[in-house]
C-alpha positions as YAML, in Angstrom:
chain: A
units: angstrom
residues:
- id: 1
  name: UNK
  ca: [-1.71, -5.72, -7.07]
- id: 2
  name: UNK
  ca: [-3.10, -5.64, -10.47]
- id: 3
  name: UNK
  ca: [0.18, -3.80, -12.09]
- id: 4
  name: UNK
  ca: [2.83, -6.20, -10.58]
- id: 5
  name: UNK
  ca: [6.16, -4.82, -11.29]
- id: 6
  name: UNK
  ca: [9.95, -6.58, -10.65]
- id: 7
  name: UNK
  ca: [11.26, -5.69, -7.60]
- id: 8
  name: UNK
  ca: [15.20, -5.25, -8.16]
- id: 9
  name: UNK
  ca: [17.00, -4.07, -5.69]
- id: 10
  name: UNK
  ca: [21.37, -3.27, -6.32]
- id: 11
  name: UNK
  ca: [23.36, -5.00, -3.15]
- id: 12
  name: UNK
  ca: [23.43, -2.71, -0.07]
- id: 13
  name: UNK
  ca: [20.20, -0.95, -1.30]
- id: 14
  name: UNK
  ca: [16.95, -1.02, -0.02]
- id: 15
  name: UNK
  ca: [13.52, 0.23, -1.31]
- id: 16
  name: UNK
  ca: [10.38, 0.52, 0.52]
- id: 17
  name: UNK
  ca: [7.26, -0.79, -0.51]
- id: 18
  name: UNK
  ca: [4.22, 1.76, 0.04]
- id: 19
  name: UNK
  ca: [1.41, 0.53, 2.99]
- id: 20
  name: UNK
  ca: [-1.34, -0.30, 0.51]
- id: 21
  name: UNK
  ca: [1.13, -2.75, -1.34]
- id: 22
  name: UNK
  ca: [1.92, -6.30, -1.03]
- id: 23
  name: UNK
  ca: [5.48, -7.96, -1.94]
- id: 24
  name: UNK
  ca: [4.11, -11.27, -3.79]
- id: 25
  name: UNK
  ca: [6.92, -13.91, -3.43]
- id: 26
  name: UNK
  ca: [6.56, -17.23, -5.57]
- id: 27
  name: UNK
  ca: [8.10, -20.22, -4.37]
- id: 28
  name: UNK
  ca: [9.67, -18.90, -1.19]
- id: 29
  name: UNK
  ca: [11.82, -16.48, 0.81]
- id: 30
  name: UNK
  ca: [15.64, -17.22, 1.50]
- id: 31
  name: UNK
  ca: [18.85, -15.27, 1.64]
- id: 32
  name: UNK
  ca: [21.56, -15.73, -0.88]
- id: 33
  name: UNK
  ca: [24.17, -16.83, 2.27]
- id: 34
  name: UNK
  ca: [23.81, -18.52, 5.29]
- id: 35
  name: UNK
  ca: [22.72, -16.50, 7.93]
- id: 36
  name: UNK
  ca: [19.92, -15.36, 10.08]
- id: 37
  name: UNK
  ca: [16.48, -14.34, 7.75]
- id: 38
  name: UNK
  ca: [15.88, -11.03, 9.56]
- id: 39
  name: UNK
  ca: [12.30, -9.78, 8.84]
- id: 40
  name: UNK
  ca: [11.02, -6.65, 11.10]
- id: 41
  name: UNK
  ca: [14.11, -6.35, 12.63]
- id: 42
  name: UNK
  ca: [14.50, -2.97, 12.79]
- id: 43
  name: UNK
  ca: [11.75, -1.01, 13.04]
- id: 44
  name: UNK
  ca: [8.35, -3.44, 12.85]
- id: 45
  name: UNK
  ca: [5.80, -3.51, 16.28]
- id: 46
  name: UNK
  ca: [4.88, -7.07, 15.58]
- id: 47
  name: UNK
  ca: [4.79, -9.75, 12.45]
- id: 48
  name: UNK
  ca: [2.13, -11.65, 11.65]
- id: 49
  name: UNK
  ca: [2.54, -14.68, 9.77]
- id: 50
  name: UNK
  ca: [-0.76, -16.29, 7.79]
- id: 51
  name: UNK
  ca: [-4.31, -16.50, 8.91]
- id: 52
  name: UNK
  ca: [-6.51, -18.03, 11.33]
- id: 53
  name: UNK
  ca: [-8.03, -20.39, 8.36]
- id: 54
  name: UNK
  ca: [-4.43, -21.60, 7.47]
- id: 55
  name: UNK
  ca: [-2.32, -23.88, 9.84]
- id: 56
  name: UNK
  ca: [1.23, -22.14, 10.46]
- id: 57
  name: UNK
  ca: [3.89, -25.17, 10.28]
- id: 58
  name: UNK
  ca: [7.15, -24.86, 11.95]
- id: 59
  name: UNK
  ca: [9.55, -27.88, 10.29]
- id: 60
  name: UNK
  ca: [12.29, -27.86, 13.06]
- id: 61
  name: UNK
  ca: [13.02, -26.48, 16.62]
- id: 62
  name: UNK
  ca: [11.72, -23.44, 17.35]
- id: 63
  name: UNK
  ca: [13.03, -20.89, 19.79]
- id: 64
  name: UNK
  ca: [11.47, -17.98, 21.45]
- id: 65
  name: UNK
  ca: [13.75, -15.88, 23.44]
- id: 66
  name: UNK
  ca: [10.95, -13.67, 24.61]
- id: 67
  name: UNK
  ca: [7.67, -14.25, 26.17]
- id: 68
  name: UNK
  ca: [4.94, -16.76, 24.82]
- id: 69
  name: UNK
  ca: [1.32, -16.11, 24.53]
- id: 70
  name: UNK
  ca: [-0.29, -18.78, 23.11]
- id: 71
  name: UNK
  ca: [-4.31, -18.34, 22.03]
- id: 72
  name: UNK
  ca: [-7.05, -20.02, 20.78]
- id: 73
  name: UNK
  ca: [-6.65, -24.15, 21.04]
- id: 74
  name: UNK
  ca: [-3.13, -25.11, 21.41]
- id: 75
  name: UNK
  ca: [-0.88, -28.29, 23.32]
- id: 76
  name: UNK
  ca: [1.61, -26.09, 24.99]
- id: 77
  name: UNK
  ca: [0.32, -26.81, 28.25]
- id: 78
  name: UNK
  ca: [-0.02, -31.15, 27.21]
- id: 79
  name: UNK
  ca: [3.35, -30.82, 25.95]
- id: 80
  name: UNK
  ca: [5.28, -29.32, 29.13]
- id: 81
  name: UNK
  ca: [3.68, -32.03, 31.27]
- id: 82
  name: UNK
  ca: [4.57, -34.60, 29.22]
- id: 83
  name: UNK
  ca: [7.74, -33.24, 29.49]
- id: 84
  name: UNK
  ca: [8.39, -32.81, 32.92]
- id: 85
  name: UNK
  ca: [5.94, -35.53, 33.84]
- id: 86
  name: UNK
  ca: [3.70, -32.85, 35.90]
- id: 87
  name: UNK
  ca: [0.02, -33.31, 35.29]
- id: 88
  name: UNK
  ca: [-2.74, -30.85, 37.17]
- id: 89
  name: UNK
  ca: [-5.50, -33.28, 39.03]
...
């Protein structure tokens, strides 16, 4: 993104940004009320957020009201039985 443009967009508009772009965001990504951050909410397969070289940090509770699949080295499985004080021999 050589030729980086301002995005504006007028309240209750949208504009799409074309598959080969990027939407560069300095500083961070917040809504102008309180509510719900809603990204791929309508129409997205999946989001992926960062890399595998960069930790993903998650300052507060998280929920998932779906399934978890959890890959690669992770304490998921630590953390439950610490929980529920049920260790595997």
């Amino acid at each position: 993104m050589s030729n980086r443009k301002p995005l504006v967009v007028v309240s209750g508009a949208s504009r799409q940004i074309a598959d080969a772009d990027a939407l560069a965001v300095n500083g961070g990504l917040d809504r102008t009320t309180a509510g719900a951050l809603l990204i791929g909410a309508t129409t997205a397969t999946s989001v992926q957020v960062g890399n595998t070289a960069t930790p993903t940090t998650v300052p507060g509770n998280l929920t998932v009201t779906g399934s978890l699949t959890a890959q690669g080295s992770n304490t998921l499985a630590l953390v439950q039985a610490l929980q529920t004080n049920t260790f595997l021999p």
